[in-house]
N, C-alpha and C positions, 0 to 999 in steps of 0.2 A: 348584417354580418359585421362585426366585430371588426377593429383594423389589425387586429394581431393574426383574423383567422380569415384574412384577405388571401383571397391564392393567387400566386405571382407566378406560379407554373404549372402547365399541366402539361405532359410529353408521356412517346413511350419510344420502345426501340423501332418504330418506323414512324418518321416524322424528318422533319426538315431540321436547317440547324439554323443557331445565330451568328452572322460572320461581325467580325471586327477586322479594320486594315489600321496598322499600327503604321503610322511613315514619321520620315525621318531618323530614321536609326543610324546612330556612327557608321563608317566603312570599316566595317572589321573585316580580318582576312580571310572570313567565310562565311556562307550562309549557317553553319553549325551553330559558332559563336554567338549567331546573333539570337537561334531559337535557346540557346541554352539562357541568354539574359528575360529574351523575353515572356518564357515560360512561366518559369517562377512568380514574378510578377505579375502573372491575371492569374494566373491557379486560385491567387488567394480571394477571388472572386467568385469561383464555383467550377465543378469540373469541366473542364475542355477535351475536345476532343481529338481536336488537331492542335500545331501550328508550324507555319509556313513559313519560311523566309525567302525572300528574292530580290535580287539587286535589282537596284531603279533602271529607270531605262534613260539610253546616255542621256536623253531631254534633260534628265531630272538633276543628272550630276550623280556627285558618286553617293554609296551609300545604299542602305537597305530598305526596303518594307515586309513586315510582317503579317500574314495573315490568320485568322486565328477563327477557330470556332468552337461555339457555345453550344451545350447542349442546351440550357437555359435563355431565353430570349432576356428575362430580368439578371440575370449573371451577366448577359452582355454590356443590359445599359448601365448598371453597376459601374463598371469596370470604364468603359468609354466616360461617364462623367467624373469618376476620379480620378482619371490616368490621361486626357489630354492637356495639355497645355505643364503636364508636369514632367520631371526629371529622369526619375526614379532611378534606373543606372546608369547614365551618360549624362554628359555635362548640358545638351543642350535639350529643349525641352520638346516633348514627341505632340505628335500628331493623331486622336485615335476616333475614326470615325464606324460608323454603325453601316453594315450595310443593306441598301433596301434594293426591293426587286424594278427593274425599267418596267415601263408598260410594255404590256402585251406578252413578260418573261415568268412564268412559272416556276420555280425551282422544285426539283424532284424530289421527291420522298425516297428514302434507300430507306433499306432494311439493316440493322445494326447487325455485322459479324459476329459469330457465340463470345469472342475476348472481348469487345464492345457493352454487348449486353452484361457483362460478368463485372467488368467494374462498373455501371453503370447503376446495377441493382448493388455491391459493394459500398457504392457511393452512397447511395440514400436510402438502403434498407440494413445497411451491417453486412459484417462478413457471417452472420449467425443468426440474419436473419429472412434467409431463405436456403433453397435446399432442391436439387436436382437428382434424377435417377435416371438411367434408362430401361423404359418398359420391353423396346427388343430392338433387336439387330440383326436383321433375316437377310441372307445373300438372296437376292431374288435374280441373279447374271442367267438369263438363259429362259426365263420364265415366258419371251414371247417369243421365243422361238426363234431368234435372229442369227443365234451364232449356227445354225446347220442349215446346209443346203443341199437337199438331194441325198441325205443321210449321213452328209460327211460336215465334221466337226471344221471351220475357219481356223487358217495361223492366227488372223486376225480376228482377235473377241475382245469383248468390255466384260468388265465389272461392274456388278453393281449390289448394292445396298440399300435395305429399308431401314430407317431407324425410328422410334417412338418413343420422346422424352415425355417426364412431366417437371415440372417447376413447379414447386408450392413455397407460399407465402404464410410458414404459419402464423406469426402476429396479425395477419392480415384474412385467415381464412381465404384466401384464394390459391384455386388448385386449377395449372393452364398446360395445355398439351402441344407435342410438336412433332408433324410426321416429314420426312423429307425424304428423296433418293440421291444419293451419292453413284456418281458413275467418273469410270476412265476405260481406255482404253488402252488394248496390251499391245502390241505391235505383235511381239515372237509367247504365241499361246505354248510354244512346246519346251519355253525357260523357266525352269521354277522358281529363281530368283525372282524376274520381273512379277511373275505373278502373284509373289509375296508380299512386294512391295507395293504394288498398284492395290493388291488386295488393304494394307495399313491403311496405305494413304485413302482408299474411297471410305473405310470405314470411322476413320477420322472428320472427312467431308461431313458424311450423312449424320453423325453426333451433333456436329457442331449446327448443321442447317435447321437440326430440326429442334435444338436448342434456340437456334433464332427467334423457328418458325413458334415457340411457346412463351418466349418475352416478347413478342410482338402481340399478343392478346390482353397485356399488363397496360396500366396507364397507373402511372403516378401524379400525383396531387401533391404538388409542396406546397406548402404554405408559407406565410412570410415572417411568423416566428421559427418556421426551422422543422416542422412535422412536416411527415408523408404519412399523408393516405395513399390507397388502391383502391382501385376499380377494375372490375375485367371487363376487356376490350368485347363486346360480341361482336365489332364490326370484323372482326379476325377469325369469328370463328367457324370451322371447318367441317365437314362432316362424318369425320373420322373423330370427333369429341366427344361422339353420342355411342361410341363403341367400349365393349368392357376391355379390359385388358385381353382376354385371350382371345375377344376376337380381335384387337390389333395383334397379337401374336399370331394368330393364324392370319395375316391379309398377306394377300400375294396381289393381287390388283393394284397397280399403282398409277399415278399419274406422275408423269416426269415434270419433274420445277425447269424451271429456264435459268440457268444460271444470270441470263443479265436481271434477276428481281435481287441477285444479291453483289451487283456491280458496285463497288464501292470508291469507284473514279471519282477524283476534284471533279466538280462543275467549275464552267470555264470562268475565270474571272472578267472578262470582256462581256459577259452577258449580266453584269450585277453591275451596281451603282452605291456609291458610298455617301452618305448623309454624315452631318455633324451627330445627331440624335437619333435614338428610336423616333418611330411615329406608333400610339398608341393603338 
């Protein structure tokens, strides 16, 4: 293989990320300041996903460190060999190490939220060159029976929601699906307002999860001149894939998601280790 058509990345929206710990940053008089300096400056290395700012601890004296993550592991170390030991907007010169995992420390794979996924495919496929719909959106609130007892309706009932997106790739011919349940819970079943509301908001939830659940099937291919390829994930896929549209329109059977597969909490920094370099 050719060195132009070396692949330096391959990810999708459920995968791990690449961290960098920026130290030594000025004491500026907030953590805002300091994400607003430091952002700009690795952006131009490839999209980030986060980044973090936090004052040293008194050990260290005053002053910042920043933490930063890559969706790109080669975006990382990019960014880490041209940006340590240099300036760039403060006078004195930063620190930027790559982080690796301690023994015995796994770091989790999370699932990208639907604004995650949106500029992610943005990023490396165009604003035009993919393309979502939803196939349905069925209130299934009531479907097991939970909210009646003894023939009488609870104050207290949930919502809930099926949704059925698809994602397609037309430059790429791949077409990926995503089913998800969106629920809440009403407190007062007999105020039309909350019910309104709780009804928006689950309807929103189950859009967006199951938009998730359909760029989690995608794996992109970068390469090191600058193309993306695709491949569809089969390790994602589900058996609600093999249905036509109207029978996911007609599905009333659902399996409930656990909302912790789309926890999107920091991993603790105490459980990760910081190296000068990648390790290959």
């Amino acid at each position: 293989m050719s060195e132009s058509k070396r692949q330096s990345g391959i990810f999708n929206p459920l995968s791990a990320f690449a961290l960098l710990r920026v130290q030594r940053l000025d004491d500026n008089e907030d953590e805002t300041l300091s994400v607003s300096e430091v952002q700009p400056a690795f952006s131009k290395f490839g999209l980030l996903y986060s980044v973090r700012a936090h004052r040293n601890a008194a050990v260290a004296g005053p002053g910042y460190y920043a933490v930063i993550k890559f969706y790109s592991a080669g975006d990382a170390s990019r960014a880490q060999r041209a940006c340590s030991g240099q300036r760039l907007f403060q006078k004195s010169p930063l620190k930027v190490c790559v982080c690796t995992k301690q023994k015995g420390f796994q770091q989790q794979a999370l699932a990208l939220n639907s604004h995650k996924c949106q500029e992610l495919a943005n990023h490396y496929l165009g604003f035009n060159g993919w393309s979502s719909r939803i196939i349905t959106l069925q209130n299934v609130s009531g479907f097991d029976g939970e909210n009646e007892e003894l023939g009488k309706t609870l104050q207290k009932r949930s919502v809930k929601y099926l949704c059925a997106v698809e994602v397609t790739l037309p430059n790429h011919g791949v077409h990926t699906r995503g089913v998800a349940l969106g629920e809440a819970d009403i407190e007062n079943g007999e105020d039309p307002l909350e019910i309104v509301t709780a009804t928006r908001r689950v309807q929103k939830l189950a859009v967006g999860k199951a938009l998730s659940s359909a760029f989690q099937k995608i794996l992109l291919i970068v390469l090191e001149n600058g193309k993306v390829a695709v491949e569809y994930n089969s390790s994602q896929e589900e058996p609600t894939d093999t249905l036509t549209e109207e029978e996911l329109k007609g599905l009333v059977e659902v399996n409930e998601l656990s909302l912790e597969q789309f926890d999107l909490e920091e991993e603790v920094l105490s459980d990760v280790s910081f190296d000068d370099e990648l390790h290959s």
